[in-house]
Every structure is written in structure tokens, then in C-alpha cells.
C-alpha positions in Angstrom: 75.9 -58.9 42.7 73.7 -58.5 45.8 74.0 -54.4 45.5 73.4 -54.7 41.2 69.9 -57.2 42.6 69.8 -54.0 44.9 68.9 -51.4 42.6 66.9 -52.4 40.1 63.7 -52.1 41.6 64.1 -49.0 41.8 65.1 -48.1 38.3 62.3 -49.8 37.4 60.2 -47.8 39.5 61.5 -45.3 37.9 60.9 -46.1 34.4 57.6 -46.9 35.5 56.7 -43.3 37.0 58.6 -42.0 33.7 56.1 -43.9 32.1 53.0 -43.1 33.3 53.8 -39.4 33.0 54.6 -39.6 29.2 51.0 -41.2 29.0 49.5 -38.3 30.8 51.0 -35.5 29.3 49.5 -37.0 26.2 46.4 -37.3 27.7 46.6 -34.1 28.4 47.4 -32.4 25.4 43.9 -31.7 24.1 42.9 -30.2 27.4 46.1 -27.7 27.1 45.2 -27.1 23.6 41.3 -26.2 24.2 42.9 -24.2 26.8 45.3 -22.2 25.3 41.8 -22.0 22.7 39.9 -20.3 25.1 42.7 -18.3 26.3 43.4 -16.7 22.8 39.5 -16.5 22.1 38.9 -14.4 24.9 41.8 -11.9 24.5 43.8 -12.1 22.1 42.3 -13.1 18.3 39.2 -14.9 17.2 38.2 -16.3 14.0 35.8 -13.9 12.9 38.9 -11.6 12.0 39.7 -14.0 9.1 36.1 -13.5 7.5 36.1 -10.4 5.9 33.0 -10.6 4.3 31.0 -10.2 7.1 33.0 -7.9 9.0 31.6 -8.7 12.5 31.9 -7.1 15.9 34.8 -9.2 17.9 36.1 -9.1 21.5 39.9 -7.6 21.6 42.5 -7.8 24.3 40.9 -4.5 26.2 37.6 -5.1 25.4 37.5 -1.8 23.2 35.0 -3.5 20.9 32.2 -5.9 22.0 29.9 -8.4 20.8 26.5 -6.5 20.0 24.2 -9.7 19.0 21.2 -9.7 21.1 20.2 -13.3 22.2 17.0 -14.0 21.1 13.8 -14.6 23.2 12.1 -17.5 23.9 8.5 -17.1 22.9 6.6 -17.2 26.2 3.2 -19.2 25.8 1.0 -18.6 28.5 -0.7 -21.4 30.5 -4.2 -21.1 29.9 -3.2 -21.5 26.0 -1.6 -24.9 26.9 -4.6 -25.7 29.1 -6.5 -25.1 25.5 -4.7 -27.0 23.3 -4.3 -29.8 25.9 -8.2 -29.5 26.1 -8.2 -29.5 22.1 -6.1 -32.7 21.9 -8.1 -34.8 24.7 -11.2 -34.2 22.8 -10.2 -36.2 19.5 -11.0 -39.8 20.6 -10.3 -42.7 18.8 -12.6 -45.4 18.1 -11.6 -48.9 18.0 -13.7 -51.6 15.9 -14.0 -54.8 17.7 -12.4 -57.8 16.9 -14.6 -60.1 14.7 -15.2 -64.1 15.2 -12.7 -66.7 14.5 -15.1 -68.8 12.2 -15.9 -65.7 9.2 -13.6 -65.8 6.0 -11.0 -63.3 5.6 -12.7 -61.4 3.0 -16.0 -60.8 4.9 -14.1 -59.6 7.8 -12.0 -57.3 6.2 -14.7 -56.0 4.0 -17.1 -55.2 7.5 -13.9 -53.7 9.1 -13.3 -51.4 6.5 -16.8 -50.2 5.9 -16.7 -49.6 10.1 -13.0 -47.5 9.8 -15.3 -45.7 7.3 -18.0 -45.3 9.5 -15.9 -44.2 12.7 -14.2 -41.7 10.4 -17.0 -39.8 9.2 -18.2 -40.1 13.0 -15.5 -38.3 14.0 -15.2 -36.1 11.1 -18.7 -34.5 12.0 -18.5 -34.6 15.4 -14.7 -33.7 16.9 -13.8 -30.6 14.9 -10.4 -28.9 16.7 -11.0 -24.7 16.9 -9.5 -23.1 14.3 -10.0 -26.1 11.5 -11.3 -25.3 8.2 -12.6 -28.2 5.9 -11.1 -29.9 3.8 -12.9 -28.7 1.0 -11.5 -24.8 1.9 -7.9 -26.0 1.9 -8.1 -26.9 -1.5 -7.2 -25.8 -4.5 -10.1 -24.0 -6.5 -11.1 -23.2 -10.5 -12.7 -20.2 -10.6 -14.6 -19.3 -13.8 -15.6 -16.5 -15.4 -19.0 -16.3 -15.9 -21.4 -13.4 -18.2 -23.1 -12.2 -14.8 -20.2 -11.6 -12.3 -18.1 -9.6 -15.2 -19.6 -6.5 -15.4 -19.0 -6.2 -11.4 -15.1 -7.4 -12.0 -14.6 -5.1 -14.7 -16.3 -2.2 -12.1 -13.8 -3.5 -9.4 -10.7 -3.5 -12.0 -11.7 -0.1 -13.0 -11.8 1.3 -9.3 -15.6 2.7 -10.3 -15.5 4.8 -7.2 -12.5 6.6 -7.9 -13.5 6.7 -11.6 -16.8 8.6 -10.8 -14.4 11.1 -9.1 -12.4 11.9 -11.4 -15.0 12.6 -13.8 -16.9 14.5 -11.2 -14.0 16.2 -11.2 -13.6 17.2 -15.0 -17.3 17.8 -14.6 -16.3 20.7 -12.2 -13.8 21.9 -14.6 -16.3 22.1 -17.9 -19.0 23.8 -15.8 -16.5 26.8 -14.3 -15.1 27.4 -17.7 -16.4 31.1 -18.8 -18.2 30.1 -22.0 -21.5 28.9 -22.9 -22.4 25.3 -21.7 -22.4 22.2 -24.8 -24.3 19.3 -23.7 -22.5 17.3 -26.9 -18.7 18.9 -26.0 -19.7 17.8 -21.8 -20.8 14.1 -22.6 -18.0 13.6 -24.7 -15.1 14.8 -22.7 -16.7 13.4 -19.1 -17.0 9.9 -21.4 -13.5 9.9 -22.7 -12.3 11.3 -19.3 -13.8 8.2 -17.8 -12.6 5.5 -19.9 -9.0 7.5 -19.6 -9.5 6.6 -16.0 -10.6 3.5 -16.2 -7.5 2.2 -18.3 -5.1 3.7 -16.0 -6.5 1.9 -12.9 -6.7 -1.2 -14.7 -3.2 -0.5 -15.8 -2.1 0.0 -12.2 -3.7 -3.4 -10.3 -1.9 -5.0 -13.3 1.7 -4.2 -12.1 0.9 -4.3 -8.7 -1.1 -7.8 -8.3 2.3 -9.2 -6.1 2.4 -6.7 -3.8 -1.5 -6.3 -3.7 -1.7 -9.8 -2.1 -0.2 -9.0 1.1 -2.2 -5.8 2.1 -5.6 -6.2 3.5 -7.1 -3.6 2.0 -6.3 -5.0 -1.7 -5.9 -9.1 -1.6 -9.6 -9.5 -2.2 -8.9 -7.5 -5.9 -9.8 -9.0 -9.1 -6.6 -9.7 -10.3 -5.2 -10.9 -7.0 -7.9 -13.6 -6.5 -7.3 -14.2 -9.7 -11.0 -13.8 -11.0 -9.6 -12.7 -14.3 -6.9 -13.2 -16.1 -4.0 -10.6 -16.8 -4.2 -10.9 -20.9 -8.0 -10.1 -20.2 -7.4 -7.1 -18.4 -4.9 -5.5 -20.5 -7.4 -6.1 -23.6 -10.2 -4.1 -20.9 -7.4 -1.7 -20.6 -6.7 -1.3 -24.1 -10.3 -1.4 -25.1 -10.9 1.7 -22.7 -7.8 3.8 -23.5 -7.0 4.0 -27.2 -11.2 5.2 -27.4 -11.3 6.9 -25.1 -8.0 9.4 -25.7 -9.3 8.9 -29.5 -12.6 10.5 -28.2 -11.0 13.6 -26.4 -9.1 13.8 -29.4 -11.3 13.6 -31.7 -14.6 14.4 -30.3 -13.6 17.6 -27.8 -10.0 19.0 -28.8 -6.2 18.1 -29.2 -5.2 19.8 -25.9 -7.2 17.6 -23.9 -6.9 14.3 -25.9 -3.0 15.2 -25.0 -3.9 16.1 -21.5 -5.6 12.8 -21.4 -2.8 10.5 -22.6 -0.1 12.3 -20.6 -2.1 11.4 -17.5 -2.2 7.8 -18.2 1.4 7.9 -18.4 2.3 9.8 -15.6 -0.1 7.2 -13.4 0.9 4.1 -14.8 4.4 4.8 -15.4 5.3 6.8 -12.8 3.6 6.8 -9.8 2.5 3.0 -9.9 7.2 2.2 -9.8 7.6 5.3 -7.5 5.0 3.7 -4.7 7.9 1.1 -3.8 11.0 4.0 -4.6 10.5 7.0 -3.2 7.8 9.4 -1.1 7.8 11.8 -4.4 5.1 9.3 -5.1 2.7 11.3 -3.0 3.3 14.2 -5.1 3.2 12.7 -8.5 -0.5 11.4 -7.6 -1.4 14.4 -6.9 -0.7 16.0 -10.0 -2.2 12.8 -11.4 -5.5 14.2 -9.4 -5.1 17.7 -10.5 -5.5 17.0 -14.2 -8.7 15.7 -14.7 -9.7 19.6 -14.0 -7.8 21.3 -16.2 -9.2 18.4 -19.2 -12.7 19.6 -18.3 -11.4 23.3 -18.6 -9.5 23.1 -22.0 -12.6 20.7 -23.4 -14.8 23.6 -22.8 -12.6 26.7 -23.6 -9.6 24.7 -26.4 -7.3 26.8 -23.7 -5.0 26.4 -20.9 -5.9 29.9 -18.8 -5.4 30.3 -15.2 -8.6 29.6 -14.0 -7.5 26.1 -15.1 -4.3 26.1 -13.1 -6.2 27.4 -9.9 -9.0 24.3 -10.4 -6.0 22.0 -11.0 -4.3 23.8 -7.5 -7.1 23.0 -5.7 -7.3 19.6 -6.3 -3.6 19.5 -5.7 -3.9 20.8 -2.3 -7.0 19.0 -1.4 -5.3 15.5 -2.2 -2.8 15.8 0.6 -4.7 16.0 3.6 -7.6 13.0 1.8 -4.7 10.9 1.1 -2.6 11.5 4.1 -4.8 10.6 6.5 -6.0 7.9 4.8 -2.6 6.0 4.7 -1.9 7.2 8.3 -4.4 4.7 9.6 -2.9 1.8 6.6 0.7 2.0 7.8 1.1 -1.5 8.7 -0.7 -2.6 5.2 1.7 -0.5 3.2 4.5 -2.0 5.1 3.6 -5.0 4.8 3.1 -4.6 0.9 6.6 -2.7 0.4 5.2 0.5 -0.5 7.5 3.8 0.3 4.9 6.0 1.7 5.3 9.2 3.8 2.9 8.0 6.5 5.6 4.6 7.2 9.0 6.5 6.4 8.7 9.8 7.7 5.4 10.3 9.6 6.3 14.2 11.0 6.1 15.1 7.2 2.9 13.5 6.8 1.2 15.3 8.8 3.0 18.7 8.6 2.4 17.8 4.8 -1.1 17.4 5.5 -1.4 20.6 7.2 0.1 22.6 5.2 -2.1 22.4 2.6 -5.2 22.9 4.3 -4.2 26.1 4.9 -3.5 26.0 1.3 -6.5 25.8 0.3 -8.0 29.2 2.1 -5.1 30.9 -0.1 -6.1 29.5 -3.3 -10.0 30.0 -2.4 -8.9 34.4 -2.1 -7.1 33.6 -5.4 -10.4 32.6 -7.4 -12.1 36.2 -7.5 -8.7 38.1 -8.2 -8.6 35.8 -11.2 -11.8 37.2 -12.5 -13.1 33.5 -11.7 -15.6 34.0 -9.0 -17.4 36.6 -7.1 -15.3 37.9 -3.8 -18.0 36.1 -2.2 -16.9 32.8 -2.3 -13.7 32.9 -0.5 -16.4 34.4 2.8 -18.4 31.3 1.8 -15.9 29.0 1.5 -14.2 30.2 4.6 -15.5 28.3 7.4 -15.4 24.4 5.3 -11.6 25.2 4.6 -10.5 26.6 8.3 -12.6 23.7 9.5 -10.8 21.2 7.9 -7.8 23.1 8.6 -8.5 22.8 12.0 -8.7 19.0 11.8 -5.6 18.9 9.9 -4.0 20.8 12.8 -5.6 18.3 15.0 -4.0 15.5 12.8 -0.9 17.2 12.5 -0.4 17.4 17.1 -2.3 14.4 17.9 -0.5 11.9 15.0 -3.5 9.2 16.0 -6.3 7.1 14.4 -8.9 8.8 15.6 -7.8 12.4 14.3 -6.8 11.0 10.6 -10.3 9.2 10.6 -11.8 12.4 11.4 -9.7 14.2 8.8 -10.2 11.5 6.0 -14.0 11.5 6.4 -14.1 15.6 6.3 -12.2 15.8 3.2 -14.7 13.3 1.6 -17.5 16.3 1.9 -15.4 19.0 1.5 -14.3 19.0 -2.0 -17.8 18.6 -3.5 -18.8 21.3 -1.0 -15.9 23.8 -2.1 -16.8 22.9 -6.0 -20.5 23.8 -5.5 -20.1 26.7 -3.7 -17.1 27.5 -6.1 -20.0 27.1 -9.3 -22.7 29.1 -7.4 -20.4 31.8 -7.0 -18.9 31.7 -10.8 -19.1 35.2 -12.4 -21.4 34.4 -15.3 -20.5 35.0 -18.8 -23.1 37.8 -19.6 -21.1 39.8 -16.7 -18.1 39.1 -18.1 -19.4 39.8 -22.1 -20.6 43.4 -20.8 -17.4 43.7 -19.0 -15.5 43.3 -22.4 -17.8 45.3 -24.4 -17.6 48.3 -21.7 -13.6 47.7 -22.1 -13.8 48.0 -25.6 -16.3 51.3 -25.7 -13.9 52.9 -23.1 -10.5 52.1 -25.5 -12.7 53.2 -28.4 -13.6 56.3 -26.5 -10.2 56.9 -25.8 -8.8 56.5 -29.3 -11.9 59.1 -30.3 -10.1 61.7 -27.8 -7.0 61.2 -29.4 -8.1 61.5 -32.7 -8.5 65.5 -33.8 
């Protein structure tokens, strides 16, 4: 009995510890689990191999593949800026009304309390103004209306007027190089209906593009993007300018250039204006866009499609790459920003070997002009040292790749073309030279057939 009394304490000390180790193994469990967790994270299989969709970089047993997400930086604010805005926030100071008497009715003092909160408000509406705040009245919402006086500016700014008068200076060019006798009637008519050709096109163009318009600079103040007029009102501008005006080149000049006309409304609203956010083929399709205007003044004066009208439509071609070029080089961000696919923001070596290459295109095409019977074989020597200078900027543009040298370039080809047309027209061979060139032609084959003859 005394040895049984003996050894139960220490089977119960035994059962204790037995015990108190089954409760701490289960306490333990979750820590074994989280490690075995981490254990089989870091070598052996993570989760990220079950998503498939995603198909993410994981860490393997031998580290043969690793994680390649970069952690990202804290934005560092520097101290003076907090100094400011500290500064900013200490100078907004609340005033406090004082407490009014104990003996005035409730409605009194409420009634001077409020018209002081009103008071103190405006005080400190007037006075405290935090930098950077715009009134209230700016942050709002605003009708604009269309009145009589601003439209005829609006309509000018739908119609890009600028780039309107150019292309009818353009088609000007074209008429007045054309070998045959000059028709006041036949030159206002075509250089009208060439105008409101234009003018529909453009307005066509800011139509489909007022979305991305609004986050570029250089277009967000736009008609149609500040909404100064609305979009049924420019496509009945549009309308109103197109259908007359290809009726009129039609009608009023010839076929051939009331097609020429239509077919370059097309090619600018339908296919450049989608290819700007596709492809950098847009840069060529403008161009063509550019070289037609030409070739309409050519066939409005002539009813013909000769060469001297491709070679004025080539030199318009060429010019338009090292105008346009350079003028998007310095816009990069803008068309970026506004999702346009442009050669200056996806391939920039090509832009400017682009660029170059046709300024040297245009001293070929200047030798062309007199072997085409066009000109005299003075005006490629005239027209030699406006085209190797701009040449030489392009070259400039082309090994520099800077603002400063597609500034210089942009601004040159702004003088240039004008420069080459007039020099181009003062060198024209005139139509008397040609006439007796034809009729000596025509004695010598007469001539000939007389010798023939027995």
C-alpha cells in the first residue's frame, strides 16, 4: 500500500508533463505550418504557378527565374515645398464671433451671428487667398453661346483659314505654271471651289478628332473642343462648303478637277484623319493630300493631267516632309499625349533621315522642270542655293535631332516654298516660245514630207 501511495506522484507528474506537451505542440502547429509556408514559397512552388492568366515571373528551387517587379519610389518632396504649404496653411485664420449677452432673445442673436459668419467669410474670402486658387466662379460649369459676331471667327478657326490660304496659294501656283493663256473666270472659280474643298475637309477632320484634340496643347483651345459650336453645326458648315464647292470645280472649271477635288476630301478625312492614331504611313498619305491641290490648279487650267502637273505635285510632296517633320519633332510630347502614331514619337532616326532626304529631293526635281519643257535651265541655278540651304538645315536636323535645329528647319521651309514657286513662275517658258516652237516643229515635218514627196 505504502509503495502503490509511493508512485503515484510521479505518474501524475507524468501525465502532467504529457500534458502540457500535447497543448504545445498544438500551439505550435500554426507556427510549423507558416513555416513549412515559407519554406515551400522560397524554393519549392508558389501560387502564382496556379494563375495562368497572368503568367508571372516566380522564384524556383535554383533561382533560374526571378522576380522582375521593380518596387516603386516614394515621391521625394523637398523641404522648402513643405515649408510653403506649411506657410500656405498658417495664413488661413479663423475668425471667431463673440459670444453675445445672456438677456437678447434667441432669434436676435442668432440672426446677428449669422449675418457676422457672413461677414467674416467674405473677410476671409477677399483677403486669405492660398497660391494656386482659382475662384469659385472659374471652377464652374459654363454656357457658352453662340453669338452673330464671334461666328465668322469660329467658322475661320474650324476651317483652319491659315492652312486653307495655302492650299489655294498652292492651286494658284499650279493655274499660273500651266502653258496656256491665263482665264481670270476659269482662276477665280477653281481657287474658290479649291478653297471651300479645303475648308470642308478640315472641318471634317477636328470633327473626328475633338477627343483626342483635348489633351494636346496645341489643339484643346479648338472650336469644337471648347465646345463653342456644336458638332450638328459643323457638319452642316462642312456640308455647306463641300457639296458647292466640288459642284463648282465640276461644273464651273472641268470634271477632272471636280474629281481631283472630291478624291482629296476623301483621302484627308478618311484616311489620313484614322491613320494619325494607326500607323506612320500617315505622314505619307498627308503628303499626297498636299500635293494635289497643284495638280487641281493644273488640270483647271489645261482639262489635262501632263507631267508638268506631276513635277508641281512632286514638289510639294517633297517639300511637306521636312515642314512637317520638324514641326512635330518639337510636338512629341503633345502627340503622345493625344495618341497620335507619328514618325517624330515612334521612330525618330526616320524622321529625320526622312526629312533629309527629301531636301535633297527637291534639287533633283528643281533640274527636272526645264527637261520637262517647263522652265528655263535657269531656274534650277536660281533655285539652287534656297534648296541646298534648306538642305543644309535638314542635314543639321538630321545629326543634331534637337529643338533648336527643327525650329530652324520648320521656319526655313515656311519661306522657301513660296520662294521656289516664284522663282519657278518667273522662269516659266512662256507660251509664245512654246507656240513658235510647235509651229517651227510643224514647218520642219512639213518640210520633210515635201523632200519626200517627188
Amino acid at each position: 500500500m505504502s509503495a502503490a501511495h509511493r508512485c503515484r506522484p510521479p505518474r501524475a507528474l507524468a501525465g502532467l508533463f504529457v500534458w502540457r506537451l500535447r497543448n504545445a505542440g498544438v500551439r505550435q502547429i500554426p507556427y510549423r505550418f507558416v513555416h513549412i509556408y515559407h519554406i515551400a514559397n522560397a524554393r519549392l512552388i508558389t501560387f502564382q504557378y496556379f494563375n495562368f492568366l497572368k503568367r508571372m515571373y516566380v522564384t524556383q528551387y535554383n533561382e533560374d527565374l526571378s522576380q522582375r517587379a521593380k518596387p516603386k519610389s516614394d515621391s521625394i518632396v523637398s523641404p522648402f515645398h513643405e515649408l510653403q504649404q506649411l506657410d500656405q496653411e498658417k495664413k488661413v485664420v479663423h475668425k471667431i464671433s463673440p459670444v453675445s449677452p445672456v438677456h437678447q432673445s434667441w432669434s436676435e442673436t442668432s440672426s446677428r451671428n449669422e449675418l457676422r459668419e457672413m461677414k467674416s467669410a467674405a473677410e476671409t474670402e477677399d483677403s486669405v487667398i492660398p497660391v494656386g486658387a482659382e475662384s469659385k466662379e472659374d471652377r464652374q460649369w459654363k454656357e457658352m453661346k453662340l453669338q452673330l459676331d464671334d461666328l465668322p471667327g469660329i467658322l475661320a478657326r474650324l476651317s483652319k483659314i491659315k492652312l486653307t490660304a495655302l492650299v489655294v496659294s498652292t492651286a494658284s501656283a499650279g493655274f499660273a505654271m500651266a502653258p496656256v493663256p491665263f482665264e481670270l473666270t476659269c482662276f477665280l472659280l477653281a481657287s474658290l471651289g479649291t478653297g471651300l474643298a479645303s475648308c470642308a475637309a478640315n472641318s471634317i477632320n477636328q470633327f473626328f478628332e475633338v477627343p483626342f484634340d483635348s489633351n494636346m496643347n496645341r489643339t484643346k483651345n479648338r472650336p469644337l473642343v471648347r465646345g463653342q459650336i456644336s458638332p450638328l453645326l459643323t457638319v452642316c458648315f462642312a456640308a455647306s462648303c463641300g457639296v458647292p464647292g466640288i459642284a463648282l470645280l465640276t461644273l464651273g472649271v472641268n470634271p477632272l478637277t471636280g474629281a481631283l477635288g472630291a478624291f482629296n476630301i476623301f483621302l484627308y478625312t478618311c484616311c489620313y484623319t484614322p491613320l494619325k492614331r494607326m500607323s506612320i504611313a500617315n505622314t505619307w498619305v498627308g503628303a499626297v493630300v498636299g500635293a494635289i491641290p497643284p495638280i487641281m490648279g493644273w488640270t483647271a487650267a489645261t482639262g489635262s493631267l501632263d507631267a508638268g502637273a506631276l513635277l508641281l505635285g512632286g514638289i510639294l510632296y517633297s517639300w511637306q516632309f521636312p515642314h512637317f517633320n520638324a514641326l512635330s519633332w518639337g510636338l512629341r510630347e503633345d502627340y503622345s499625349r493625344g495618341g497620335y502614331c507619328m514618325m517624330s514619337v515612334t521612330h525618330p532616326g526616320l524622321c529625320r533621315r526622312v526629312a533629309l532626304r527629301h531636301c535633297l529631293a527637291l534639287i533633283g526635281l528643281s533640274t527636272v522642270a526645264p527637261v520637262l519643257d517647263i522652265t528655263t535651265w535657269t531656274f534650277p541655278v536660281i533655285s539652287l542655293p534656297i534648296n541646298l540651304y534648306i538642305s543644309y538645315l535638314g542635314f543639321r536636323f538630321y545629326r543634331d535631332a534637337d529643338r533648336s535645329s527643327s525650329r530652324k528647319l520648320f521656319f526655313c521651309s515656311l519661306w522657301h516654298l513660296p520662294m521656289l514657286l516664284l522663282v519657278m513662275f518667273t522662269c516659266k517658258k512662256s507660251v509664245l516660245e512654246k507656240e513658235d516652237k510647235g509651229d517651227l516643229l510643224g514647218r520642219s515635218r512639213e518640210r520633210a514630207v515635201e523632200i519626200r514627196l517627188p
